[in-house]
C-alpha positions as a Markdown table, in Angstrom:
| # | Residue | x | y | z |
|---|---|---|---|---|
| 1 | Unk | 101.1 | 86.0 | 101.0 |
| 2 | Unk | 104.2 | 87.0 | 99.1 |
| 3 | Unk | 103.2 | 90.8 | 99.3 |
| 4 | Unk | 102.7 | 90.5 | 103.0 |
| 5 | Unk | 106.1 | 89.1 | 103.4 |
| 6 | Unk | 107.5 | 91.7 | 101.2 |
| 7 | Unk | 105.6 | 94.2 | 103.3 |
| 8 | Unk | 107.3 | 93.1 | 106.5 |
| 9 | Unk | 110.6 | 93.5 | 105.6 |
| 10 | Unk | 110.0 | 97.5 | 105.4 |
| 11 | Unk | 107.5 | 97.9 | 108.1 |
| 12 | Unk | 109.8 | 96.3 | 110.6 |
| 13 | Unk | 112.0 | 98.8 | 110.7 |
| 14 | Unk | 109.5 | 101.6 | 111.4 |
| 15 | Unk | 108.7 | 102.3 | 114.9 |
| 16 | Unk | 105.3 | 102.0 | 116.3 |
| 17 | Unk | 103.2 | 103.9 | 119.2 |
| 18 | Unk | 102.5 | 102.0 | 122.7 |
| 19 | Unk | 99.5 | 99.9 | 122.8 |
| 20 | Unk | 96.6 | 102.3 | 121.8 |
| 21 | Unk | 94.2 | 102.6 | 124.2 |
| 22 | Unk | 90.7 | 104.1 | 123.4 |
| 23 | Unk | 89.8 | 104.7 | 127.5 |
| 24 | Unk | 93.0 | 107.0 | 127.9 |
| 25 | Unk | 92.6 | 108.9 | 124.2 |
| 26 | Unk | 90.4 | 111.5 | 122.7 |
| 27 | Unk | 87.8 | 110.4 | 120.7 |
| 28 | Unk | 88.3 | 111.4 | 117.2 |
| 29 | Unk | 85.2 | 112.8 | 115.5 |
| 30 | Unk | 83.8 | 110.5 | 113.0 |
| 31 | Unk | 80.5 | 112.4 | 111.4 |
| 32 | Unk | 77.5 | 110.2 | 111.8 |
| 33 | Unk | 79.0 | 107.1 | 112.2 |
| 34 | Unk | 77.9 | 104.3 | 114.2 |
| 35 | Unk | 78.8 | 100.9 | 114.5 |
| 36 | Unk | 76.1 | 98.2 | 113.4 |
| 37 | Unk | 77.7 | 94.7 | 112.9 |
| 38 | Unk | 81.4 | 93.6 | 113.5 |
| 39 | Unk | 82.5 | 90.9 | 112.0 |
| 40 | Unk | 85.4 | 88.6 | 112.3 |
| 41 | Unk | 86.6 | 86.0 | 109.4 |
| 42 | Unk | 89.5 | 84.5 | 111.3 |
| 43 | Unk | 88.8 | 81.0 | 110.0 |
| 44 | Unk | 91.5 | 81.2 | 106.6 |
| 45 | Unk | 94.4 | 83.3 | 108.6 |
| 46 | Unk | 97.9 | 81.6 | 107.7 |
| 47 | Unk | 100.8 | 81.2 | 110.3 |
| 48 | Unk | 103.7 | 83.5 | 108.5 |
| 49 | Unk | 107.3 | 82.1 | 109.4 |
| 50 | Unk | 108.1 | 80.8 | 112.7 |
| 51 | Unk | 104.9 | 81.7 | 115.1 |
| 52 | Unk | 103.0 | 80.2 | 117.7 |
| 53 | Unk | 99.6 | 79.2 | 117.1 |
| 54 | Unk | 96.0 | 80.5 | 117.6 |
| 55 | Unk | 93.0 | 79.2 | 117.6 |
| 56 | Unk | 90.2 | 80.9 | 114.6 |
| 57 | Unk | 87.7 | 81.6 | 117.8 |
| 58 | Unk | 90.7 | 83.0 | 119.6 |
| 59 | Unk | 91.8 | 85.4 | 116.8 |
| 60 | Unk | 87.8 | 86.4 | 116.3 |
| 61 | Unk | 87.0 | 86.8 | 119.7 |
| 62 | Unk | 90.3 | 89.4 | 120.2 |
| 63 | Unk | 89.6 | 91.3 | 117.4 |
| 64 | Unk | 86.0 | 91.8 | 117.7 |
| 65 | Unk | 86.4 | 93.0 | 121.6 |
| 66 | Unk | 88.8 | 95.6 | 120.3 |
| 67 | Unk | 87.0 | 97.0 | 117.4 |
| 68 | Unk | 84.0 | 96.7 | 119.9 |
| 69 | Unk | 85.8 | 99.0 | 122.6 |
| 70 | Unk | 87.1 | 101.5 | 119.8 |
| 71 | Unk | 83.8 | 102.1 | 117.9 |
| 72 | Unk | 81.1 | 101.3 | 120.2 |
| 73 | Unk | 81.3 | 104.7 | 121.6 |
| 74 | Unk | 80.1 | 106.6 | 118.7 |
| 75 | Unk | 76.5 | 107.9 | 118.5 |
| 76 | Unk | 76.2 | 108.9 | 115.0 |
| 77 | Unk | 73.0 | 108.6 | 113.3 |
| 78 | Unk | 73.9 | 106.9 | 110.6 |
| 79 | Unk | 74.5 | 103.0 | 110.7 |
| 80 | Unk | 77.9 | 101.2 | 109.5 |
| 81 | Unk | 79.2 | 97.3 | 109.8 |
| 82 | Unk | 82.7 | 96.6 | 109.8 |
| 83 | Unk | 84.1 | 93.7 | 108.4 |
| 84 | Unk | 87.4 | 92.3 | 108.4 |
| 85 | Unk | 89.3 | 88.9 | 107.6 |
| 86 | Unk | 92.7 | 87.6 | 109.2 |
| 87 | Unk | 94.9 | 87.0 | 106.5 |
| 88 | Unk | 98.3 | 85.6 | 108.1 |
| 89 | Unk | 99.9 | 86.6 | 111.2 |
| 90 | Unk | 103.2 | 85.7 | 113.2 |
| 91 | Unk | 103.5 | 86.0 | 117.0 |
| 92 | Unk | 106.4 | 85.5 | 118.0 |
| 93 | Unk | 108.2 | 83.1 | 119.9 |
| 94 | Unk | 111.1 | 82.7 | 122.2 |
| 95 | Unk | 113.5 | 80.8 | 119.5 |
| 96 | Unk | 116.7 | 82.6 | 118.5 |
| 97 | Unk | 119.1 | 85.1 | 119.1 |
| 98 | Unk | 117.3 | 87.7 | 121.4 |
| 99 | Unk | 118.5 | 90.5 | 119.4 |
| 100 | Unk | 117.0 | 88.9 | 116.4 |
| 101 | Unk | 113.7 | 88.0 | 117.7 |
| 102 | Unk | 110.9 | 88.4 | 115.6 |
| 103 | Unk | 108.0 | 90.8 | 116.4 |
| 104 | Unk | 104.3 | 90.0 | 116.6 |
| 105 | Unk | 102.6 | 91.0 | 113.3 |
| 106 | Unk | 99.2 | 90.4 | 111.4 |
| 107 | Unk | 98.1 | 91.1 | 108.0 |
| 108 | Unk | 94.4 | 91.9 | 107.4 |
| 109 | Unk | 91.9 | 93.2 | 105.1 |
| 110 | Unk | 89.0 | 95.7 | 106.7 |
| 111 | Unk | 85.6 | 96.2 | 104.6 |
| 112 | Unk | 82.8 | 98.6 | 105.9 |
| 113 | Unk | 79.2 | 98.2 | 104.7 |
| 114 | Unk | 76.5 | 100.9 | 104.5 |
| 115 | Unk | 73.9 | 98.6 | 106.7 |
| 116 | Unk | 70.4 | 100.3 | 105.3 |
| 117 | Unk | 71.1 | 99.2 | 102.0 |
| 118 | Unk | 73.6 | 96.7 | 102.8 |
| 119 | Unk | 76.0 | 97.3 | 100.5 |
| 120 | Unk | 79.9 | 96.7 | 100.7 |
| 121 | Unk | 81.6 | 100.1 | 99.7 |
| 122 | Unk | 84.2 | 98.3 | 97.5 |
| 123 | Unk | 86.1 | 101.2 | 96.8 |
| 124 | Unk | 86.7 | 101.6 | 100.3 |
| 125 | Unk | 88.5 | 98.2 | 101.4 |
| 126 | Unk | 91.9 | 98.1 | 102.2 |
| 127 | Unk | 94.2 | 95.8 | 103.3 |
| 128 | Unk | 96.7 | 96.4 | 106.3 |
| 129 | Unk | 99.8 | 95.5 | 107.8 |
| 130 | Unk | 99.6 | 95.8 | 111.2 |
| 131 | Unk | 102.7 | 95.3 | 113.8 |
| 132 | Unk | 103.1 | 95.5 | 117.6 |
| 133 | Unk | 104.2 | 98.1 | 119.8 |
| 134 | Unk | 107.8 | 99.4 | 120.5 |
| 135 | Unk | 109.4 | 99.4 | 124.3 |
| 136 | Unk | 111.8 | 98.3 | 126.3 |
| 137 | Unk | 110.9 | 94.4 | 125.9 |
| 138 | Unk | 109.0 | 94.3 | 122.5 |
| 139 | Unk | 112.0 | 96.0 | 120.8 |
| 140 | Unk | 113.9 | 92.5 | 120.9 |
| 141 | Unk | 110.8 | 90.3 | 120.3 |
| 142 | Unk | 107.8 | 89.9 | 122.6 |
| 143 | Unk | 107.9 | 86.3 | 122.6 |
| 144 | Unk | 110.8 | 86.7 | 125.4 |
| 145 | Unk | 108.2 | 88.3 | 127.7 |
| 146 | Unk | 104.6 | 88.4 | 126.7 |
| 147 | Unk | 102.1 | 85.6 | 126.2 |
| 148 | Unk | 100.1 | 84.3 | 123.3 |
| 149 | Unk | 97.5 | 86.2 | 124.7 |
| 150 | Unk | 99.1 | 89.8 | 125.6 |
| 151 | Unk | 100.7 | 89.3 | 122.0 |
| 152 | Unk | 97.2 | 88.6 | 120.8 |
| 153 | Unk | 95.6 | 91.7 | 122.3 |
| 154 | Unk | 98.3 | 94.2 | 121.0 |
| 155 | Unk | 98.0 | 93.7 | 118.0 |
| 156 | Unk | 94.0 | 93.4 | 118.0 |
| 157 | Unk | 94.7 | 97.1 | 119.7 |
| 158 | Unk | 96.8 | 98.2 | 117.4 |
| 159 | Unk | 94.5 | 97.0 | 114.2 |
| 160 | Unk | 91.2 | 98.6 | 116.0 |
| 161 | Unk | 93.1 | 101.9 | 115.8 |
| 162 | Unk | 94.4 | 101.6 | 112.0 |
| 163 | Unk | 90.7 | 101.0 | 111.3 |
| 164 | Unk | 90.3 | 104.6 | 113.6 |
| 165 | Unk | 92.7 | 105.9 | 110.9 |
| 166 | Unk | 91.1 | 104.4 | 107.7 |
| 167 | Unk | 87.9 | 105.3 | 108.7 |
| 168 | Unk | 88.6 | 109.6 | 109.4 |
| 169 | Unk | 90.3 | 109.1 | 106.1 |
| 170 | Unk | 87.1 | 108.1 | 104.4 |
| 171 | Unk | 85.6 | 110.7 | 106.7 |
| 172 | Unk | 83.3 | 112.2 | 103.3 |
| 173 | Unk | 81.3 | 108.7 | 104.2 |
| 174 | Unk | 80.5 | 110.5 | 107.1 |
| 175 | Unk | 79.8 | 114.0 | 106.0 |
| 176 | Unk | 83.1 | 115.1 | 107.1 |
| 177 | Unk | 86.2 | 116.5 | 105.3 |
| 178 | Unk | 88.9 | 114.7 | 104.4 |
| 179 | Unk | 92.5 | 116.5 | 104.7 |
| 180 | Unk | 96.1 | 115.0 | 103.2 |
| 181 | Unk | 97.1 | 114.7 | 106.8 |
| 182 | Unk | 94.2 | 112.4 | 107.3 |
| 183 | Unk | 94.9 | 110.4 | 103.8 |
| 184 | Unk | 99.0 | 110.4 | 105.0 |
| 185 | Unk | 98.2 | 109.0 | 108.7 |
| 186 | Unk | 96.2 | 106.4 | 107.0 |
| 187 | Unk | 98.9 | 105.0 | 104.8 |
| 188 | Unk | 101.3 | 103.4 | 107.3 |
| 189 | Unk | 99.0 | 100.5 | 107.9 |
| 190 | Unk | 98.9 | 100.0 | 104.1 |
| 191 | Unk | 99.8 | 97.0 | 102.6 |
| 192 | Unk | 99.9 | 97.4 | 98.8 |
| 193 | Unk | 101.3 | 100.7 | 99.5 |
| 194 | Unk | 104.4 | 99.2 | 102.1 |
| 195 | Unk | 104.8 | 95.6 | 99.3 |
| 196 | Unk | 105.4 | 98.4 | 96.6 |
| 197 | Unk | 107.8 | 100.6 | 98.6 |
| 198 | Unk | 110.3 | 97.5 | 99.5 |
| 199 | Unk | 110.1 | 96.2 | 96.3 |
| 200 | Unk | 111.2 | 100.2 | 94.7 |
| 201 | Unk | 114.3 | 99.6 | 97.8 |
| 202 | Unk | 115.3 | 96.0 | 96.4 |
| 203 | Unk | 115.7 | 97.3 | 93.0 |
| 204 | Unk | 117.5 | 100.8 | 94.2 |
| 205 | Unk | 120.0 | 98.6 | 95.9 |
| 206 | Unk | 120.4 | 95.6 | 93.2 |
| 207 | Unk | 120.8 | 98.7 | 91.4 |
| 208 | Unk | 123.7 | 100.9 | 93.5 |
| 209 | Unk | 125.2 | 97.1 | 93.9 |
| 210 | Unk | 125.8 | 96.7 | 90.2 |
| 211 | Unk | 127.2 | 100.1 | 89.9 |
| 212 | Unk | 129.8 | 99.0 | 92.7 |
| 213 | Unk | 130.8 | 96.2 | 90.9 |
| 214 | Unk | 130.9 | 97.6 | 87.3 |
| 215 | Unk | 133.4 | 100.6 | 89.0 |
């Protein structure tokens, strides 16, 4: 839980896209993939800070409608399962200074299985970081203006389309190529990866801090 804390405290200050919305975007190619099973593990998700709370079956039934809307599309011939557990979120609430409202945010980690020989592709999992939109009212905190369930479905929106991202950048699984830009675009969502960078910006300033004081 510690490295998903750590993790917040960079991702927070990158901006994010608008809700992602796989009716009004062009399908990305994805090589023979097709979606087999999607499955939810909600039941061991943690409340992270000051959050309002959902329900397991409310968390699982968000999440699988979103990766259902995103992947269901694709006709490849070759079938994949996509599981994911919930591993702590926050959605905000309306408590505090507006200016230093919290946003909505959810850690999870994302598996996908090769369903013929039902095998997990281990090397493939990843864990993500995954934070809700940017605009003119979630910029202060959407618990001043949204719902539990509008704060629910963004991020569900926003996870279905890092998993879009991880998945073109394991595209070889799908007989495609894979390019840096691909591997790069993936990265944002990525946990280990974003825990590592704010701990490398902790010690660069615990370091320029000693220098200040030793001058």
């Amino acid at each position: 839980m510690r490295a998903i804390l750590v993790a917040l405290s960079t991702v927070l200050l990158l901006s994010a896209c608008a809700v992602p919305d796989p009716d009004t975007e062009e399908q990305v190619p994805l090589g023979d993939f097709r979606l087999d099973l999607n499955v939810a593990v909600t039941d061991q998700a943690k409340k992270m800070g000051v959050s309002r709370t959902a329900t397991a079956a409310e968390w699982e039934k968000v999440l699988e409608a979103a990766i259902d809307k995103r992947f269901r599309r694709y006709e490849g011939e070759k079938l994949y399962h996509i599981s994911y557990s919930l591993d702590g979120y926050i959605l905000a609430t309306k408590g505090g200074r507006l200016a230093l409202a919290p946003r909505s945010a959810m850690s999870m980690t994302v598996h996908i299985w090769d369903s013929a020989t039902k095998t997990r592709l281990e090397d493939r999992s990843k864990q993500m970081i995954i934070l809700e939109q940017l605009d003119g009212e979630t910029f202060v905190g959407s618990g001043f203006f949204n719902d539990k369930e509008q704060q629910m479905e963004n991020l569900a929106a926003q996870f279905a389309k890092a998993v879009e991202r991880w998945l073109v950048a394991n595209g070889d699984l799908f007989g495609q190529d894979v390019d840096a830009e691909a591997k790069k675009a993936s990265e944002k969502d990525d946990l280990q990866a974003l825990a590592a960078k704010a701990k490398q910006d902790e010690a660069a300033k615990a370091g320029n801090a000693g220098q200040d004081t030793s001058n």
